[in-house]
MDTraj code that builds the backbone (N, CA, C; nanometers):
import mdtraj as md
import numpy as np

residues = "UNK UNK UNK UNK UNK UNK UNK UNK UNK UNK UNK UNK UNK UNK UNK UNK UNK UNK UNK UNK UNK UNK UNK UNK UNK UNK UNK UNK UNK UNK UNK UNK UNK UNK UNK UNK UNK UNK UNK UNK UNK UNK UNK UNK UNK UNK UNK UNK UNK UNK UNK UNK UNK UNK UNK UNK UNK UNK UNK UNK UNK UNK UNK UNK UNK UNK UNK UNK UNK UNK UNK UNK UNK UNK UNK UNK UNK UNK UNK UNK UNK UNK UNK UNK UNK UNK UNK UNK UNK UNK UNK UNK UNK UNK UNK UNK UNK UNK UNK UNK UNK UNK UNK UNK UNK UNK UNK UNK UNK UNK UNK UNK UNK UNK UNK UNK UNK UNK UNK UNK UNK UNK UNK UNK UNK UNK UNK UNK UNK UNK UNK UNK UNK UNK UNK UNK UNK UNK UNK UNK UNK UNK UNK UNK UNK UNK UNK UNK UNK UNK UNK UNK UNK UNK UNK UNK UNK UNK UNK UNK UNK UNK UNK".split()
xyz = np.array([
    [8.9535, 2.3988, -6.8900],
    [8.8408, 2.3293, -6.9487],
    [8.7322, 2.3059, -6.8438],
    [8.7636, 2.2665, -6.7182],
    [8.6806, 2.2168, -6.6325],
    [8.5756, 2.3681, -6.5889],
    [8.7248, 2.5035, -6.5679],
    [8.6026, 2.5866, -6.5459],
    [8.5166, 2.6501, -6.6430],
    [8.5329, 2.6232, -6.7779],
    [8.4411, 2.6709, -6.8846],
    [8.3247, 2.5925, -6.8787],
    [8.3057, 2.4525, -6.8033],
    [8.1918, 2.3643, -6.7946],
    [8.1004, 2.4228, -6.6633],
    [8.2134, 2.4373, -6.5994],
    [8.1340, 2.4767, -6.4681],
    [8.0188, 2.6368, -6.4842],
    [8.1062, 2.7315, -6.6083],
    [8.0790, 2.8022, -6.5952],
    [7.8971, 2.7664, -6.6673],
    [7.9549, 2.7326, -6.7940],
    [7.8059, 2.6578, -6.8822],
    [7.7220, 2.6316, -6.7640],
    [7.7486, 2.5057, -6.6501],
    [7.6380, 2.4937, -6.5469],
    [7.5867, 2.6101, -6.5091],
    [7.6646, 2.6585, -6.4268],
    [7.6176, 2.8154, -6.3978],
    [7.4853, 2.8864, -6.4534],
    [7.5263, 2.9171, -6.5811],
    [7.4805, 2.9229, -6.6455],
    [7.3465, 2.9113, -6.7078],
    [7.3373, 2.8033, -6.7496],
    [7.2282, 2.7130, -6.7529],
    [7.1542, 2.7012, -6.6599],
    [7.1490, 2.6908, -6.5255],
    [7.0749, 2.6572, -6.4080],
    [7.0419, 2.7867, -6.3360],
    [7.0903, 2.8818, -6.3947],
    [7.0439, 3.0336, -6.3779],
    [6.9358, 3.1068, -6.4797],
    [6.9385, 3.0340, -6.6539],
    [6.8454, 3.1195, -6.7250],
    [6.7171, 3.0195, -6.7088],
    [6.7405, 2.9471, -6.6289],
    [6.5922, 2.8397, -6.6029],
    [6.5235, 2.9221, -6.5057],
    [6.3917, 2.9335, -6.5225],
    [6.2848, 2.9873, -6.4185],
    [6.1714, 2.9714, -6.4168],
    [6.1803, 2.7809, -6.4656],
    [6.0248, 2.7431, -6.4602],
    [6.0025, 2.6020, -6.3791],
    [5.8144, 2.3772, -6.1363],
    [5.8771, 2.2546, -6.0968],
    [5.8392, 2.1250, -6.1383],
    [5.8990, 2.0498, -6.2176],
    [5.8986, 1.9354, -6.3192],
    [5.8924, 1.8116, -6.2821],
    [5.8477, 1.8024, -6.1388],
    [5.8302, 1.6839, -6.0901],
    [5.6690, 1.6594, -6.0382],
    [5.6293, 1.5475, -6.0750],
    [5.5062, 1.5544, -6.0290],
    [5.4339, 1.4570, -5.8871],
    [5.6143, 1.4094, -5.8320],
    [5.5248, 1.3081, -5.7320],
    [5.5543, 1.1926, -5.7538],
    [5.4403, 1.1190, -5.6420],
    [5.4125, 0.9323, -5.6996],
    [5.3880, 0.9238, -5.8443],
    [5.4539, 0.8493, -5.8853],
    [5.4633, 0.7795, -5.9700],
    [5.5299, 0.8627, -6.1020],
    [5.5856, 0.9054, -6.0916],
    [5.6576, 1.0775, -6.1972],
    [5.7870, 0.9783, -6.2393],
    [5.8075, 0.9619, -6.3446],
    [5.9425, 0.9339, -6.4110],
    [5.9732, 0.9892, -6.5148],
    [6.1068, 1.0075, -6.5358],
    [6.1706, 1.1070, -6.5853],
    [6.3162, 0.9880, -6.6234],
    [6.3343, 1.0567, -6.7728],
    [6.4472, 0.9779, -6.8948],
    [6.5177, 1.0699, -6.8885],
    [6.6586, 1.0787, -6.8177],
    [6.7371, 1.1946, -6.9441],
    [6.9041, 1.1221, -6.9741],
    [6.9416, 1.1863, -7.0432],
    [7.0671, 1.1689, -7.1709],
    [7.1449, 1.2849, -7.1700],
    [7.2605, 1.2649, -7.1414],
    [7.3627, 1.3928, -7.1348],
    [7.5435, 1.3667, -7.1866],
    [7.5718, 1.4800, -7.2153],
    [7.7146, 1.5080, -7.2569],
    [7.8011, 1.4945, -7.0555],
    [7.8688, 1.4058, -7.0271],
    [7.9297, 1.3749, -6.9365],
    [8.0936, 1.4176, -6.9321],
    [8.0992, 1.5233, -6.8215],
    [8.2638, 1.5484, -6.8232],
    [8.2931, 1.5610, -6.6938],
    [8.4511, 1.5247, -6.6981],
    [8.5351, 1.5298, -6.5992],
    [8.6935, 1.5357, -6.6332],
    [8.7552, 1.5329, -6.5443],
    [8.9162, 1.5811, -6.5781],
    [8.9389, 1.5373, -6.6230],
    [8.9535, 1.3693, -6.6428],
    [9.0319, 1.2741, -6.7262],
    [8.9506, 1.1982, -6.8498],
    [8.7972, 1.2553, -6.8876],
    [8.7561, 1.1827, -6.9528],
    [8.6294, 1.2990, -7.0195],
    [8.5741, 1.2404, -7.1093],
    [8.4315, 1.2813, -7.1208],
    [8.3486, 1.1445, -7.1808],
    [8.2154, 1.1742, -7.1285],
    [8.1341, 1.0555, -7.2096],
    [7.9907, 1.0821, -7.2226],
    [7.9142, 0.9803, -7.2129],
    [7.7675, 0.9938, -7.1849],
    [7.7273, 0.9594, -7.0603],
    [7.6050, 0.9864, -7.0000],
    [7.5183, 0.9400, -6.8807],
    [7.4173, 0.9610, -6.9383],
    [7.3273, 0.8532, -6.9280],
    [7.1560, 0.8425, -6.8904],
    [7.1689, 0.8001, -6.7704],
    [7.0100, 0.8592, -6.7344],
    [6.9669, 0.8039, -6.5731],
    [6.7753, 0.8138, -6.6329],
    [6.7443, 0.7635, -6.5108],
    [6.6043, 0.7266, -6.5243],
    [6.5730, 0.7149, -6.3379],
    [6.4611, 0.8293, -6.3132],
    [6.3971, 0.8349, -6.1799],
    [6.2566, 0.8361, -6.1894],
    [6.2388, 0.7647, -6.0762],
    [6.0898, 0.7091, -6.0614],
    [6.0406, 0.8106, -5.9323],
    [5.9513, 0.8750, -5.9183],
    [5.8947, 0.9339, -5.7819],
    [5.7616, 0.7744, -5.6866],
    [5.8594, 0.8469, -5.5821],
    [5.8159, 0.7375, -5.4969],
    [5.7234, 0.8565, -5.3357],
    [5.6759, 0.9326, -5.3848],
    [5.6254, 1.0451, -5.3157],
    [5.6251, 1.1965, -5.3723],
    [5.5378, 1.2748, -5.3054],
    [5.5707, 1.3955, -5.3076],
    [5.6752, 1.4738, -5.3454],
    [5.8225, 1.4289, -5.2563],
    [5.9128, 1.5396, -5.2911],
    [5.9974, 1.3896, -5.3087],
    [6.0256, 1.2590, -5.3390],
    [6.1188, 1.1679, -5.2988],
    [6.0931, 1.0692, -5.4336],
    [6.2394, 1.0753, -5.5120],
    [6.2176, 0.9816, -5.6164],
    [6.3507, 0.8866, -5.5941],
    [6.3903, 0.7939, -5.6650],
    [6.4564, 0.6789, -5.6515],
    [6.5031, 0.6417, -5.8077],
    [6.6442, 0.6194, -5.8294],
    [6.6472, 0.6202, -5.9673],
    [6.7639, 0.4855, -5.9904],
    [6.8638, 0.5119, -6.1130],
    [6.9593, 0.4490, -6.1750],
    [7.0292, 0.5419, -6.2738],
    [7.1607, 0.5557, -6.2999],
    [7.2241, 0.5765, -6.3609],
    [7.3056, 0.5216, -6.3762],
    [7.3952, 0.5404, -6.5602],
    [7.5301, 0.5182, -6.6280],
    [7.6215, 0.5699, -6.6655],
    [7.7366, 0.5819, -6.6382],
    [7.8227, 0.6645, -6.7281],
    [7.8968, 0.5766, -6.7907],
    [7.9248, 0.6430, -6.8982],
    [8.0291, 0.5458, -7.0116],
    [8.1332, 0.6563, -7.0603],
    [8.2698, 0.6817, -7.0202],
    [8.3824, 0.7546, -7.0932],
    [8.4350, 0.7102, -7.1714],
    [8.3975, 0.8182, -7.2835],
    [8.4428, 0.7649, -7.4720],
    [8.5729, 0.8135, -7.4438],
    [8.6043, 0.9629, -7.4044],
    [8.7267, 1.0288, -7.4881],
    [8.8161, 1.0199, -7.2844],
    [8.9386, 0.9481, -7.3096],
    [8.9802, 0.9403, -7.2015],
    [9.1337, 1.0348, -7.2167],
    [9.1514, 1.0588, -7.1146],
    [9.2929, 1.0833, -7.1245],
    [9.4321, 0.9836, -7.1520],
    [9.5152, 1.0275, -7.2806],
    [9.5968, 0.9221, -7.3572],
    [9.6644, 0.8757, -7.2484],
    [9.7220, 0.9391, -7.1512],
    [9.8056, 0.8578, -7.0497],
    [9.7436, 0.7534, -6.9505],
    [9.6165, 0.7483, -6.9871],
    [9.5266, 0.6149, -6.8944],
    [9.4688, 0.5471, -7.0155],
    [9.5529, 0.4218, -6.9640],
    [9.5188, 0.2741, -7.0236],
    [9.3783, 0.1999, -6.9791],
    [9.2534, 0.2456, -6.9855],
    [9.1687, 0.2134, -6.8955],
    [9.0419, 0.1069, -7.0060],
    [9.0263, 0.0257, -6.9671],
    [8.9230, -0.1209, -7.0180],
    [8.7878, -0.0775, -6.9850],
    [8.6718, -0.1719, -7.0229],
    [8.5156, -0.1342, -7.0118],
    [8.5076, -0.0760, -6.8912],
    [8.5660, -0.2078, -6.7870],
    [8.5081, -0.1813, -6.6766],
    [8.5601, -0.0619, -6.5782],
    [8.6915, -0.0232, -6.6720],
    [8.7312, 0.1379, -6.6528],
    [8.6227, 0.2272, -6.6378],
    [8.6062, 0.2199, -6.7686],
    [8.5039, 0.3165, -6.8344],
    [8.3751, 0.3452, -6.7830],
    [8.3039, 0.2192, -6.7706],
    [8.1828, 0.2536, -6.7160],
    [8.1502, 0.2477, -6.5594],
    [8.0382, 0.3016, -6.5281],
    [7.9564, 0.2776, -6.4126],
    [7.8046, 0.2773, -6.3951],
    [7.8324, 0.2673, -6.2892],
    [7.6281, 0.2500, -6.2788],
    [7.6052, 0.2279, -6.1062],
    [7.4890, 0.3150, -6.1481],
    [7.4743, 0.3688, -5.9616],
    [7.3378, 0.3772, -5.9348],
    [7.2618, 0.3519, -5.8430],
    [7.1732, 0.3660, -5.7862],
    [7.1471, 0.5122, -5.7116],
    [7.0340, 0.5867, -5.7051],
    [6.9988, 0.6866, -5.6626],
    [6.9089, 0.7223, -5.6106],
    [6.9029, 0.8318, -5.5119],
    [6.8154, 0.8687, -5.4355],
    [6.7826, 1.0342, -5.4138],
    [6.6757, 1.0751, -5.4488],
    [6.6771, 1.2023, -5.5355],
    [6.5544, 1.2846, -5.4006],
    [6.6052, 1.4159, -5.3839],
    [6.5024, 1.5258, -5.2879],
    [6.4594, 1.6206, -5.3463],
    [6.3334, 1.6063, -5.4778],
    [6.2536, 1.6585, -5.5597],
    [6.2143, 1.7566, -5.4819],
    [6.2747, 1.9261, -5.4984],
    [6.2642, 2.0732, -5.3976],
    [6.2110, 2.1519, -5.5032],
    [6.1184, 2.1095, -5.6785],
    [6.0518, 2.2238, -5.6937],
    [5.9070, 2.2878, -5.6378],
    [5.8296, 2.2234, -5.5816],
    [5.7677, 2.2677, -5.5410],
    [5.7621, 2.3151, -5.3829],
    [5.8968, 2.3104, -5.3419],
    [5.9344, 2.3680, -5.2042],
    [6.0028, 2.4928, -5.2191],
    [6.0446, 2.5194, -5.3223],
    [6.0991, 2.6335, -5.3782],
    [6.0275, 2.7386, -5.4678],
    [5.9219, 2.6447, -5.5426],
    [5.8127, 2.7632, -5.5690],
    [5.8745, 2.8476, -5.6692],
    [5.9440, 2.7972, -5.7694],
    [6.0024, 2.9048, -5.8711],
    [5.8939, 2.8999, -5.9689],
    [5.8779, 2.7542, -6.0212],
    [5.7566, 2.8054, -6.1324],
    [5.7754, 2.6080, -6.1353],
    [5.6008, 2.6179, -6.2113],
    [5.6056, 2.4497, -6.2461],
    [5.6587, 2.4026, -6.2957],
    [5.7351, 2.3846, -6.3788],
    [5.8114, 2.3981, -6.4887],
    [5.9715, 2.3642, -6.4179],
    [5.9857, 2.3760, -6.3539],
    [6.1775, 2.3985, -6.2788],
    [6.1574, 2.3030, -6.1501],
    [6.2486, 2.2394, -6.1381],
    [6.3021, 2.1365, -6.0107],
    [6.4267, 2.1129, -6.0207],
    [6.4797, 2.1403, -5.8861],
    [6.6102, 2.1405, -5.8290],
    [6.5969, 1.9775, -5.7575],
    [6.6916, 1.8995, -5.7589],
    [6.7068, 1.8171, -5.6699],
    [6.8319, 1.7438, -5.6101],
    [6.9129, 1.7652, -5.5143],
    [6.9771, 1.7262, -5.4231],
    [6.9526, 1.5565, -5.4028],
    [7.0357, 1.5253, -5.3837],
    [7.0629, 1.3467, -5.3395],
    [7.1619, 1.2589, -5.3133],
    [7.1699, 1.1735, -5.2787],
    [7.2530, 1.0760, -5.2818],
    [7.3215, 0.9886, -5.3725],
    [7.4088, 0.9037, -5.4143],
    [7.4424, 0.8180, -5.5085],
    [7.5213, 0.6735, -5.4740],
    [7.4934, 0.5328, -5.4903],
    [7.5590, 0.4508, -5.4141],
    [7.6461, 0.3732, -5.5937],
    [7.7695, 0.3700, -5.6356],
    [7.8092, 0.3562, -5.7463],
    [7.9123, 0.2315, -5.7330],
    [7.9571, 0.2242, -5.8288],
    [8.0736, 0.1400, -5.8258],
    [8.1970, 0.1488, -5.7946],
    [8.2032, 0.2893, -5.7936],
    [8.3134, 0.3478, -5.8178],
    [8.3246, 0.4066, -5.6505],
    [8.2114, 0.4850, -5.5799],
    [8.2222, 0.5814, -5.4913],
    [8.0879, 0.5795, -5.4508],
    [8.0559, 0.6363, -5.2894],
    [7.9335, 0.6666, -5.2498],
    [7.9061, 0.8001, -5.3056],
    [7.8303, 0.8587, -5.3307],
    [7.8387, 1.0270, -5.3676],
    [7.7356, 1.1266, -5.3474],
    [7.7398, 1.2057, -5.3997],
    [7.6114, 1.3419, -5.3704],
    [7.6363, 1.3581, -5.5002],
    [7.5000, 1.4070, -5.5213],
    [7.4497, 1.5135, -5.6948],
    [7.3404, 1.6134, -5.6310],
    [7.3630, 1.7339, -5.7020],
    [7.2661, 1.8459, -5.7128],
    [7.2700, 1.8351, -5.8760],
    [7.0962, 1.8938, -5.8808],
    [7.0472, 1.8413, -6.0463],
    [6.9685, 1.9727, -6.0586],
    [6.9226, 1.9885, -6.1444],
    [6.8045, 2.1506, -6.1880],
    [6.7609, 2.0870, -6.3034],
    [6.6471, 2.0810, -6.3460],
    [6.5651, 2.0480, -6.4761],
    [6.4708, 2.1424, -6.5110],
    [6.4389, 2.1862, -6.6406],
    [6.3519, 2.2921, -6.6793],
    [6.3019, 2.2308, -6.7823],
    [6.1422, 2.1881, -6.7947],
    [6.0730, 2.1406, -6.9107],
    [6.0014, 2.2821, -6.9579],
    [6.0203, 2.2331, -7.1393],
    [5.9673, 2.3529, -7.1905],
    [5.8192, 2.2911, -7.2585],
    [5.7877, 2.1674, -7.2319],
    [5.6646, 2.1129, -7.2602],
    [5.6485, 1.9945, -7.1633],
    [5.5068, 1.9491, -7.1455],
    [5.5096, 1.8420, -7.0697],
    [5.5647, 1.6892, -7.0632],
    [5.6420, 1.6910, -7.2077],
    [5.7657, 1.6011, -7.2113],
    [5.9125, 1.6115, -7.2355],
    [5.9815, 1.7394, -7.2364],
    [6.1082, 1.8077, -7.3263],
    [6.1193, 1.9290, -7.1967],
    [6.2775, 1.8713, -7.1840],
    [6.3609, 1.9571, -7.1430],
    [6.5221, 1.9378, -7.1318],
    [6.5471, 2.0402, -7.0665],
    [6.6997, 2.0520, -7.0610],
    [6.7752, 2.0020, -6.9117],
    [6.8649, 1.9564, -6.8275],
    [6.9057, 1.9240, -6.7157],
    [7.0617, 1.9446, -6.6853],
    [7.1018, 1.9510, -6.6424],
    [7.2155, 1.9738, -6.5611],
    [7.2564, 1.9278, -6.4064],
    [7.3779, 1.8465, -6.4044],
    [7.3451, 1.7743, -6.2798],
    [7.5220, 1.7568, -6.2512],
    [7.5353, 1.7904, -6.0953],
    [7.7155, 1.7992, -6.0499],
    [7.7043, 1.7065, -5.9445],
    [7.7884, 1.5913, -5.9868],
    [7.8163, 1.4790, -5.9163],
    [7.9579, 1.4946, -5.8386],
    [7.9508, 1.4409, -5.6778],
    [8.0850, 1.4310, -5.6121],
    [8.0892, 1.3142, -5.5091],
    [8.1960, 1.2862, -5.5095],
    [8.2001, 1.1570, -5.4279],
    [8.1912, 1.2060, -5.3094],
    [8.1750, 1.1249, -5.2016],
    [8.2029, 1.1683, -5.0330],
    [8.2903, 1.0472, -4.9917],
    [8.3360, 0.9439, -5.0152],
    [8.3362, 0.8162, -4.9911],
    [8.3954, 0.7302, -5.1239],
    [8.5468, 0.7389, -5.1517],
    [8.6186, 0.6522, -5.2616],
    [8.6305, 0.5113, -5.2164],
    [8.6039, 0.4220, -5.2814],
    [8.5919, 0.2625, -5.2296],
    [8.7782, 0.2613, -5.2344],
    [8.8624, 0.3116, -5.3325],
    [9.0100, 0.2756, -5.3121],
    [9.0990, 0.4488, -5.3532],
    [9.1645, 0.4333, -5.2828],
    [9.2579, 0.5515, -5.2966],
    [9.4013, 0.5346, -5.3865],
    [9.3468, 0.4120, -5.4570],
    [9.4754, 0.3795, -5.5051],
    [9.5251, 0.4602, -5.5893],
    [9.6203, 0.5561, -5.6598],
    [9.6452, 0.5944, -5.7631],
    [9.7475, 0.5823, -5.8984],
    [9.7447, 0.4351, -5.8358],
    [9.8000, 0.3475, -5.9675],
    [9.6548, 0.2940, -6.0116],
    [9.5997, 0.2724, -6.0372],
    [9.4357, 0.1970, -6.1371],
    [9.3305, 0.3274, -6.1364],
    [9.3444, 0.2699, -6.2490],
    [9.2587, 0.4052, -6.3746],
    [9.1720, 0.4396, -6.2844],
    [9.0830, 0.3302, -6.1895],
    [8.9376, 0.4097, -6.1168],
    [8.9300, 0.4604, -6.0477],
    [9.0695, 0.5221, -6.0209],
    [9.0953, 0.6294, -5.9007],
    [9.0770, 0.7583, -5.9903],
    [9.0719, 0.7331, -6.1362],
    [9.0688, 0.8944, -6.2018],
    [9.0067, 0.9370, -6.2836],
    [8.8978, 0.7838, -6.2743],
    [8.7958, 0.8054, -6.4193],
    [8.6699, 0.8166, -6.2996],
    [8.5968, 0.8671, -6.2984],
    [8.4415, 0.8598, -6.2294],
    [8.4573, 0.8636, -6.0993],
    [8.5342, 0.9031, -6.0120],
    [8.5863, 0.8999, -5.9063],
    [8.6082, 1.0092, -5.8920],
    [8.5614, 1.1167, -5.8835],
    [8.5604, 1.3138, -5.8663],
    [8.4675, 1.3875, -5.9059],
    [8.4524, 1.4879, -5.9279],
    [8.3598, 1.6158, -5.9523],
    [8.3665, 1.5871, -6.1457],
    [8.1761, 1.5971, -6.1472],
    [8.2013, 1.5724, -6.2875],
    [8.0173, 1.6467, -6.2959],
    [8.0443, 1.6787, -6.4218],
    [7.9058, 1.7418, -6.4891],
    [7.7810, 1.6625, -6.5936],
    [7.6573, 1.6453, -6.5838],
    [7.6265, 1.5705, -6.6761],
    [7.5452, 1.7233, -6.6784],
    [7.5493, 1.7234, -6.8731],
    [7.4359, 1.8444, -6.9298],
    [7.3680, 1.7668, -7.0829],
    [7.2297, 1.8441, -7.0245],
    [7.1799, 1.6907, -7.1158],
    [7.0144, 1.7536, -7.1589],
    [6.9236, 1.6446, -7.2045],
    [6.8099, 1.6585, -7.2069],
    [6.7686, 1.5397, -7.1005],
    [6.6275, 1.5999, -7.0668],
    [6.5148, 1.5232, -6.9649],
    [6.3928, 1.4909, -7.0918],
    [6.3574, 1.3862, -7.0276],
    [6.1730, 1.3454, -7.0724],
    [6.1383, 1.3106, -6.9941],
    [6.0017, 1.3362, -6.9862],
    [5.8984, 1.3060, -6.9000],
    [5.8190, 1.1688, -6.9901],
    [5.8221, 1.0558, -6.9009],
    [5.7789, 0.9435, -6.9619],
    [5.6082, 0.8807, -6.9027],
])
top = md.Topology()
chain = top.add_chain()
for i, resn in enumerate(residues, 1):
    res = top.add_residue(resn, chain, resSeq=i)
    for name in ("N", "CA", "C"):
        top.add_atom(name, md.element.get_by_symbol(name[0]), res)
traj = md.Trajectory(xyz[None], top)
């Protein structure tokens, strides 16, 4: 399952070939189908450009469909993270339209990295794709669920707006 998602990313972030960020003051809404090994759910996030190539954001995840052998509560389930985003479409020069961005993530769960790709097909509507990984687990425990819910390599594929 995991590599049929990965492959979709692939995918997806390959038939894009148009950069969607515009800078100070550029924010951007998006909403996505959220997966990982033990769960799937939703994520929204919301980034603000705070420069040229440098935006600053927030995100959520919430896992609806968990795996039956984890007994896991809200605060299982969800998270929410602060972000820090390295807006590279116009350093990359593919087309206006397409931005790749690389960053940081400080969560509840884990410190982490995301690489993201967005392709607007109008100046408010598009599609996104974004692979989150921890660098940094706050507990290694693997008795409590939050060692196996949001705590690894996970995919958000989704839509963007430009707000």
């Amino acid at each position: 399952m995991k590599k049929i998602f990965f492959i979709i990313t692939l995918v997806s972030v390959s038939l894009v070939n148009a950069q969607a960020f515009k800078g100070k003051g550029d924010q951007k809404f998006q909403i996505a189908a959220n997966f990982q090994d033990e769960a799937t759910g939703i994520n929204v996030s919301y980034d603000y450009g705070l420069g040229e190539n440098i935006s600053v954001g927030v995100s959520s995840t919430y896992a609806l469909g968990i795996d039956s052998r984890l007994d896991a509560d809200f605060g299982d389930r969800f998270d929410f993270e602060a972000r820090f985003n390295a807006n590279l479409g116009n350093v990359i020069n593919v087309d206006d339209n397409f931005d790749v961005y690389p960053g940081l993530n400080l969560s509840l769960k884990n410190f982490g990295g995301h690489v993201g790709a967005r392709y607007f097909f109008s100046d408010g509507f598009g599609v996104f794709t974004e692979a989150n990984f921890p660098l940094a687990k706050y507990s290694n425990d693997k008795s409590k669920v939050s060692y196996y819910i949001h705590n690894q390599f996970t995919v958000n594929i989704g839509a963007t707006f430009s707000l």
